[in-house]
C-alpha positions as CSV (number, residue, x, y, z in Angstrom):
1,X,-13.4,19.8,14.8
2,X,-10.5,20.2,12.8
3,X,-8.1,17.3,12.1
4,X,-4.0,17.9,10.1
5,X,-3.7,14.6,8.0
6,X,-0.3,14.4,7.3
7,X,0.5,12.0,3.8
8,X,3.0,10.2,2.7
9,X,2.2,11.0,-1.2
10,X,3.2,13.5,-3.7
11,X,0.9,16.5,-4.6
12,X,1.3,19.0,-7.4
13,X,0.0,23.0,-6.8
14,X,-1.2,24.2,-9.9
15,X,-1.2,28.2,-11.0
16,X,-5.1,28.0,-9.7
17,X,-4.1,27.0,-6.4
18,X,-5.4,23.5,-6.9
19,X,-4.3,20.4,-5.9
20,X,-3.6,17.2,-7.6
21,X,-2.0,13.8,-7.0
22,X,-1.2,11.0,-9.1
23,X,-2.2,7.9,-7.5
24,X,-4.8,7.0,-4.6
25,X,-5.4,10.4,-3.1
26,X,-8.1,12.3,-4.2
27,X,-11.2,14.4,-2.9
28,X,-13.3,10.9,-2.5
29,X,-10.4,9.4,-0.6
30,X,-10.3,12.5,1.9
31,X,-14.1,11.7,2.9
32,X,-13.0,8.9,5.2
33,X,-11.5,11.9,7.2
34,X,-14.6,14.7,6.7
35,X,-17.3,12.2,7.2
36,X,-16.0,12.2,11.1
37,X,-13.8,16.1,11.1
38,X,-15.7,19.5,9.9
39,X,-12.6,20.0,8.2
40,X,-9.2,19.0,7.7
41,X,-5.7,20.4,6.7
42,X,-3.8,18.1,4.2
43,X,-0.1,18.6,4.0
44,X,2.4,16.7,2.1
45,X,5.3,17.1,-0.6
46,X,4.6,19.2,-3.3
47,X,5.5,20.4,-6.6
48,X,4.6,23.7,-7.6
49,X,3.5,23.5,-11.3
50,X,1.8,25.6,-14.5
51,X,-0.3,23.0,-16.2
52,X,-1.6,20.1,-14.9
53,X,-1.9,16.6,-16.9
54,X,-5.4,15.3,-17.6
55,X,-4.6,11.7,-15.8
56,X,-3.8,13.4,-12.4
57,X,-6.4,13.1,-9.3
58,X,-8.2,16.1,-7.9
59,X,-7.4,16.8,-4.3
60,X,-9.0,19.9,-3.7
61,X,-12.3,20.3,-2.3
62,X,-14.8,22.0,0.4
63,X,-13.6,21.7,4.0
64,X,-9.8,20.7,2.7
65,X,-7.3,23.4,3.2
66,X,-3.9,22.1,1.5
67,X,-0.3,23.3,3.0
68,X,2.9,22.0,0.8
69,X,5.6,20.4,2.0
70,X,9.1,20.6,0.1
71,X,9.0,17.6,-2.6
72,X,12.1,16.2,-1.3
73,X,13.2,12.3,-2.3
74,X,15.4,10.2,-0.4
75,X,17.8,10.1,2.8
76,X,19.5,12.9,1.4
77,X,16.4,15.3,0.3
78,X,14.9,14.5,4.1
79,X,18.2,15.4,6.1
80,X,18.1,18.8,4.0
81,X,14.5,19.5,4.3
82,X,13.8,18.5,7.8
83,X,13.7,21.8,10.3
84,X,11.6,23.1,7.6
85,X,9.1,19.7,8.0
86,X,9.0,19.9,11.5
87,X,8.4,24.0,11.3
88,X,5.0,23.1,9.3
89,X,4.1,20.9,11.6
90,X,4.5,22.7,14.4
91,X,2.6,25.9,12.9
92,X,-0.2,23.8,11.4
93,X,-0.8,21.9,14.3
94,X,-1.7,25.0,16.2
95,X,-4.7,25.2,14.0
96,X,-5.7,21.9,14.5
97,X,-7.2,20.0,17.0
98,X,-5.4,16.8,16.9
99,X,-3.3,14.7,14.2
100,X,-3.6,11.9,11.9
101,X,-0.2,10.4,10.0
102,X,-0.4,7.7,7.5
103,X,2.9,6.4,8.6
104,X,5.6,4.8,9.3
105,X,7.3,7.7,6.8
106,X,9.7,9.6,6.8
107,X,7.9,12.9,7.7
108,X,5.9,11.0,10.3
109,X,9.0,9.5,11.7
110,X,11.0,12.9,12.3
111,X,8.4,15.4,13.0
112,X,5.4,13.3,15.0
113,X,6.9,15.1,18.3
114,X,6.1,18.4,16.8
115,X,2.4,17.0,17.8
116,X,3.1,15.8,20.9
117,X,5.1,18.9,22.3
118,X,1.9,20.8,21.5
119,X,-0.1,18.0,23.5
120,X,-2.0,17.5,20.6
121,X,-3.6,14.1,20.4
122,X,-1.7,11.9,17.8
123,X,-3.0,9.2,15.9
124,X,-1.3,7.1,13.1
125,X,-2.5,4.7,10.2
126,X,0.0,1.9,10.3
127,X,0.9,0.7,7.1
128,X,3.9,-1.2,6.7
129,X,6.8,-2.3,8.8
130,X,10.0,0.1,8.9
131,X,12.8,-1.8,8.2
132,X,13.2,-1.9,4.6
133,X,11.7,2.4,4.0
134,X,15.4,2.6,2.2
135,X,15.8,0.3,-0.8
136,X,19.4,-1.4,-1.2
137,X,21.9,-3.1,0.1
138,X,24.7,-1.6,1.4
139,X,25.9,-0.7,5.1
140,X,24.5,3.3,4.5
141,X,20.9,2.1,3.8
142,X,21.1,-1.2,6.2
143,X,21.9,1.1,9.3
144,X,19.3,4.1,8.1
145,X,16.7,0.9,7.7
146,X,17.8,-0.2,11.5
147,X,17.4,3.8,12.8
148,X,14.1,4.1,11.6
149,X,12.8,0.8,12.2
150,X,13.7,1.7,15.8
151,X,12.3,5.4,15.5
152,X,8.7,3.2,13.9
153,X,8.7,1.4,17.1
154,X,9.0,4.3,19.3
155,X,6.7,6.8,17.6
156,X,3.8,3.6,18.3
157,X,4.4,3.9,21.8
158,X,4.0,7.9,22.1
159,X,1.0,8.1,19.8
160,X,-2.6,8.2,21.6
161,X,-3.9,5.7,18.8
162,X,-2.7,3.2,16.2
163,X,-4.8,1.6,13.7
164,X,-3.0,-1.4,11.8
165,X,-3.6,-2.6,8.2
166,X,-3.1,-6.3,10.0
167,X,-5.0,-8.2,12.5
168,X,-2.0,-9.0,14.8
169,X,1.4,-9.4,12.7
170,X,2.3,-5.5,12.5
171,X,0.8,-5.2,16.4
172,X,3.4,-7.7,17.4
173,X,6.7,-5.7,16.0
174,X,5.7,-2.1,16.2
175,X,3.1,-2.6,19.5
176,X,1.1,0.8,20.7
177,X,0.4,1.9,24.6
178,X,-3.3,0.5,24.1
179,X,-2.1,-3.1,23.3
180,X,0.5,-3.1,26.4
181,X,-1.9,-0.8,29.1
182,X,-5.1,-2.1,27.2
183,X,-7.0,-0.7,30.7
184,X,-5.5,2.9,30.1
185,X,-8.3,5.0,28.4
186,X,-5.6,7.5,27.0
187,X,-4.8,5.3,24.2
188,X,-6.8,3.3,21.8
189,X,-6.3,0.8,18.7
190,X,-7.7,-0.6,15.7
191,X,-7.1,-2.5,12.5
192,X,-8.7,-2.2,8.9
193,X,-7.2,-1.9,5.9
194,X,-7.0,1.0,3.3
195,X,-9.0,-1.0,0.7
196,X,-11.7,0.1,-1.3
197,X,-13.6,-2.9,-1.8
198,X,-17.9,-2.3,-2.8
199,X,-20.2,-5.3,-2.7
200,X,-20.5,-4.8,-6.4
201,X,-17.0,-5.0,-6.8
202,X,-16.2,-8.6,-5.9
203,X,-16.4,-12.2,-8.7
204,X,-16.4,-15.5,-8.0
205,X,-14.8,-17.4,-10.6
206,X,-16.8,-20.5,-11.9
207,X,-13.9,-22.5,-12.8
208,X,-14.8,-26.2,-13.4
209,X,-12.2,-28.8,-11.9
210,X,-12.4,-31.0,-15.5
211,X,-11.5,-27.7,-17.7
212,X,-8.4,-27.2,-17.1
213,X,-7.0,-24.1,-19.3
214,X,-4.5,-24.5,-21.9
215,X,-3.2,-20.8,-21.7
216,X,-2.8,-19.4,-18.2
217,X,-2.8,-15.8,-17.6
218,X,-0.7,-14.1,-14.8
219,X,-1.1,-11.1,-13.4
220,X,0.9,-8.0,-11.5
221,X,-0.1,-5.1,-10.3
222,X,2.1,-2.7,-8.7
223,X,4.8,0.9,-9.3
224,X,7.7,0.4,-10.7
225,X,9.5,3.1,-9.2
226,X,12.0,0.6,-8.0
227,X,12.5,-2.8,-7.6
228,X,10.4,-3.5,-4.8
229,X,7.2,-5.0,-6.1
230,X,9.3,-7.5,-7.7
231,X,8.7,-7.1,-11.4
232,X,12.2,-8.2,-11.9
233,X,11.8,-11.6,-10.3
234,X,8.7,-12.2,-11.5
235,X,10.0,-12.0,-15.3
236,X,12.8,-13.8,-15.1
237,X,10.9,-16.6,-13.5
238,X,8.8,-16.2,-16.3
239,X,11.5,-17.1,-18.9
240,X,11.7,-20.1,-16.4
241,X,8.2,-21.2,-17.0
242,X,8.1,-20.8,-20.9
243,X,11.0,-22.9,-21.4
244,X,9.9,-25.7,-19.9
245,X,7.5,-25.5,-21.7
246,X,4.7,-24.0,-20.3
247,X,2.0,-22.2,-22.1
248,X,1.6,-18.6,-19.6
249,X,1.4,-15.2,-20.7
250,X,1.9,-12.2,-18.4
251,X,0.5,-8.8,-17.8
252,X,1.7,-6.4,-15.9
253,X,-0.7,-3.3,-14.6
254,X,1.5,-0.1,-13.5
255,X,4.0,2.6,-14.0
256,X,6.8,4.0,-12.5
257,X,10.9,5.1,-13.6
258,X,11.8,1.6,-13.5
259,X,9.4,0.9,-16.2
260,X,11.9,0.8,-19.3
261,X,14.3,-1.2,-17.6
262,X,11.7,-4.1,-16.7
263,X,11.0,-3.8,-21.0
264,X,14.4,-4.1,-21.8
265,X,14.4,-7.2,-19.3
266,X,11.6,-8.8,-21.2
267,X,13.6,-8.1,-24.4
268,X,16.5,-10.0,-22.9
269,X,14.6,-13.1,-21.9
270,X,13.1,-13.1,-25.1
271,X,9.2,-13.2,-23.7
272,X,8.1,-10.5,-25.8
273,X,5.2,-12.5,-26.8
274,X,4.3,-13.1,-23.6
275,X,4.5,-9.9,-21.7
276,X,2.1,-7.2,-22.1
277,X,2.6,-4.3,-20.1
278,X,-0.6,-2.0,-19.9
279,X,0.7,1.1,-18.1
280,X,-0.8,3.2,-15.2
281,X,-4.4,2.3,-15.2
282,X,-6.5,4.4,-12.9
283,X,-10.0,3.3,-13.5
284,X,-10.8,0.9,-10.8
285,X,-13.3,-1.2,-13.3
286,X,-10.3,-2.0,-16.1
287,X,-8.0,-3.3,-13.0
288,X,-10.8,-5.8,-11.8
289,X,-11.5,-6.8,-15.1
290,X,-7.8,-7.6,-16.2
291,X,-8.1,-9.5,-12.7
292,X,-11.1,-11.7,-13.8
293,X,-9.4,-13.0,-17.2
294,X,-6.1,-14.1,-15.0
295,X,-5.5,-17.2,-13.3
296,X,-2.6,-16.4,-10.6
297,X,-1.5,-13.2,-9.2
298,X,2.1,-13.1,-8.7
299,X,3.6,-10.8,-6.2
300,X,7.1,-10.8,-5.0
301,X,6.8,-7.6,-3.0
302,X,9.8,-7.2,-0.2
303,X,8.0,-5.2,1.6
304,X,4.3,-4.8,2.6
305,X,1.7,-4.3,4.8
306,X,-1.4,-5.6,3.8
307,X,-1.1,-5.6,0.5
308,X,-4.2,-3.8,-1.5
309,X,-2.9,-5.8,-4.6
310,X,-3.2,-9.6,-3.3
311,X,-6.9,-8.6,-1.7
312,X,-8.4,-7.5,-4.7
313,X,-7.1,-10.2,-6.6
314,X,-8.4,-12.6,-4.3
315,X,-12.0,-10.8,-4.5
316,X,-11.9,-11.3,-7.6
317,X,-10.8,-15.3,-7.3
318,X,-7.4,-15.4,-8.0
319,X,-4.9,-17.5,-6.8
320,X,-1.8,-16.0,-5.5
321,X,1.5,-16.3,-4.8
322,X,3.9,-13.9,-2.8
323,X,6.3,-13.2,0.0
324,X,5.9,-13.9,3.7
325,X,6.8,-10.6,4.4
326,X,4.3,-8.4,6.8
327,X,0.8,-9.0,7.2
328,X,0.9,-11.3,3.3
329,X,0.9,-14.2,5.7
330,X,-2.3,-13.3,7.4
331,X,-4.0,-13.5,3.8
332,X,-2.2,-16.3,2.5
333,X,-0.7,-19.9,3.6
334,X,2.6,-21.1,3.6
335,X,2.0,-23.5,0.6
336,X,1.3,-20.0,-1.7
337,X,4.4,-18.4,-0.2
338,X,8.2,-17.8,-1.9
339,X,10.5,-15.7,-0.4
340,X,11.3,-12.1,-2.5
341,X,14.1,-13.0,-4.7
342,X,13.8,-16.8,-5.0
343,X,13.6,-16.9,-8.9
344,X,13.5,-20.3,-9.1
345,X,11.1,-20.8,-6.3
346,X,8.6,-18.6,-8.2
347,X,9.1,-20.4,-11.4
348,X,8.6,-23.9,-9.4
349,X,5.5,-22.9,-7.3
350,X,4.0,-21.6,-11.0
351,X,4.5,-24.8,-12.5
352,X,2.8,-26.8,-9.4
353,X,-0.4,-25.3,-9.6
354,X,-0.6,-25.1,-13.3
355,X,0.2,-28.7,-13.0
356,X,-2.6,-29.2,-10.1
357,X,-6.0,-27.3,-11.9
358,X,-8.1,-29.0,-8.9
359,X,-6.1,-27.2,-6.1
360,X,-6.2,-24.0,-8.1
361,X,-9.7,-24.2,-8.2
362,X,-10.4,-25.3,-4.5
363,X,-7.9,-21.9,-3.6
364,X,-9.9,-19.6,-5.6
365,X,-12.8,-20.5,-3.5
366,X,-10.8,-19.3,-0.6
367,X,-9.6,-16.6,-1.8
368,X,-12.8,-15.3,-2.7
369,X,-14.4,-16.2,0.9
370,X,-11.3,-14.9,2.8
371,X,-11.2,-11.3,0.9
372,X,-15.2,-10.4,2.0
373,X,-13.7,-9.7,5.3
374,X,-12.3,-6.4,3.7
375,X,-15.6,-5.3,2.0
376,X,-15.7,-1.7,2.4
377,X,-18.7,-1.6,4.6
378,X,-17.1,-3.8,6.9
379,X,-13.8,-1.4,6.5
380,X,-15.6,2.0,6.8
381,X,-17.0,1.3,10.2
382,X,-14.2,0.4,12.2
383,X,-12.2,3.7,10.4
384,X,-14.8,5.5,11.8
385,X,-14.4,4.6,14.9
386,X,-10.7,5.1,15.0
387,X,-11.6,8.3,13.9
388,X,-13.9,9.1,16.8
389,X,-12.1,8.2,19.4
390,X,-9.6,10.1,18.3
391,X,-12.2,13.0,18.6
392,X,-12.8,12.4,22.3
393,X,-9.2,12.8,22.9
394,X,-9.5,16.4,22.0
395,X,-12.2,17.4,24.3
């Protein structure tokens, strides 16, 4: 059986014909999909290029066929790309026996009926809420936000299966056929998240209620390819914290275009002492161990939908603090929670807990209890099973 996994990411075709990515997506990841399919065809945008870099991911592998898909960005690059999206669909879906979308995104939301006008069985990995896909302000990207929020809700209702990264928040907004005719054996759900969480992974801080620290380290992890994960916020609530007087220091783990101007940023508010920024970091054993020597993670993200970042920190006993956007409220209370682009509110919730040690310890507890819900055994098997009931669809 023969599954076309459509991704949201973006690939690079080298002069050997193989494939690479630069974040998440590599031939481990695509084993979720073989250890259920015989095969699978992987499409997504693509840049064709002569040398490769040594920090990019290996895609290619046995049983993965790989068709590109114009590397378009943007409103703009979709509008001009999009007959030839939905013609790749449509020719690769012929070959296939049913589909799988990480969605919502932008190719998911314009060619998903290529799928179904082939009466293809359709299945999507739901992993954000719609509304915000366009960053910025202004009427064009409010309306595009409102047009695709509304296409989100539809495509739901016209795929066979939907498997949520939340336990009920996401399910509420963007609902599927199976949750309103849960009787109708045409459609099916699930919910896990895309985490990659071993037993061997997680660390339960030993924190001692009458040593309180006297430096406390912070911690974000996230792109910086705009303005979303909230780097921005988080610094300037920074320069907040340290003149008041408050001995923090900040590190930031990831990379993106926006990188330089959250740099310059630091250089304004003066924190240049107290900001380290360590750059992309792909080895999943450096991130948990930058996590274990922090105290908070801080994460004003706008937009999420279960958030990889905040579980791994809490696996590994962090406190956190972020936005009650998406399914963040399902991993956190409302007493860790600051809305996106409350500067001050960040600053303030910072300064509570560093001035309450005995809460900070009593919430790494939690944290650490709460995350071993998303252990990857525990993950793995209910994938699977969204995965093979999508297979008795296509009998």
């Amino acid at each position: 059986m023969k599954a076309l996994v459509v991704l949201e990411n973006h690939f690079y075709l080298d002069a050997n014909n193989n494939v690479w990515c630069d974040r998440v997506v590599d031939y481990s990841y695509l084993q979720r999909y073989l250890n259920v399919f015989d095969s699978i065809t992987v499409t997504g945008r693509t840049q064709i290029i002569e040398k490769i870099e040594d920090k990019k991911l290996l895609v290619s592998g046995k049983n993965v066929e790989f068709v590109p898909m114009p590397d378009f960005k943007g409103a703009k690059g979709l509008l001009l790309n999009i007959f030839k999206l939905k013609n790749i669909i449509k020719q690769e879906i012929k070959k296939c026996d049913c589909a799988i979308y990480r969605a919502p995104t932008h190719i998911s939301l314009f060619t998903y009926k290529e799928v179904i006008k082939q009466n293809k069985p359709l299945a999507l990995e739901f992993m954000m809420a719609a509304d915000k896909m366009f960053d910025g302000d202004g009427i064009a990207k409010r309306v595009l936000n409102k047009m695709v929020n509304k296409r989100a809700k539809k495509m739901c209702l016209r795929a066979n299966g939907v498997s949520y990264v939340t336990e009920s928040i996401l399910q509420k907004e963007y609902p599927c056929m199976a949750i309103k005719e849960p009787n109708n054996k045409r459609f099916f759900t699930e919910s896990y998240s895309s985490i990659d969480l071993k037993e061997d992974m997680y660390y339960k801080q030993e924190w001692k209620k009458e040593e309180k620290p006297q430096l406390f380290r912070i911690i974000h992890t996230g792109y910086m390819d705009s303005y979303r994960k909230g780097q921005d916020v988080l610094i300037k609530a920074m320069k907040i914290v340290v003149e008041k007087g408050y001995n923090v220091e900040l590190t930031f783990i990831g990379d993106g275009e926006k990188r330089k101007e959250f740099e310059d940023l630091v250089k304004e508010c003066s924190l240049e002492t107290r900001v380290e920024f360590k750059g992309l970091v792909k080895e999943k054993s450096v991130i948990l161990e930058s996590l274990r020597k922090s105290h908070f993670l801080v994460f004003p993200t706008q937009s999420e939908g279960l958030p990889r970042t905040i579980i791994e920190a809490m696996s590994q006993g962090l406190v956190c603090i972020s936005s009650p956007v998406d399914g963040i409220p399902e991993l956190l209370e409302d007493d860790f929670l600051v809305n996106y682009d409350d500067i001050t509110g960040y600053a303030n919730k910072i300064i509570a807990l560093i001035n309450n040690w005995d809460k900070c310890c009593t919430e790494s507890i939690n944290n650490y209890n709460k995350s071993l819900k998303y252990c990857k055994n525990n993950i793995d098997k209910r994938r699977k099973h969204f995965y093979e009931m999508i297979t008795q669809r296509c009998s």
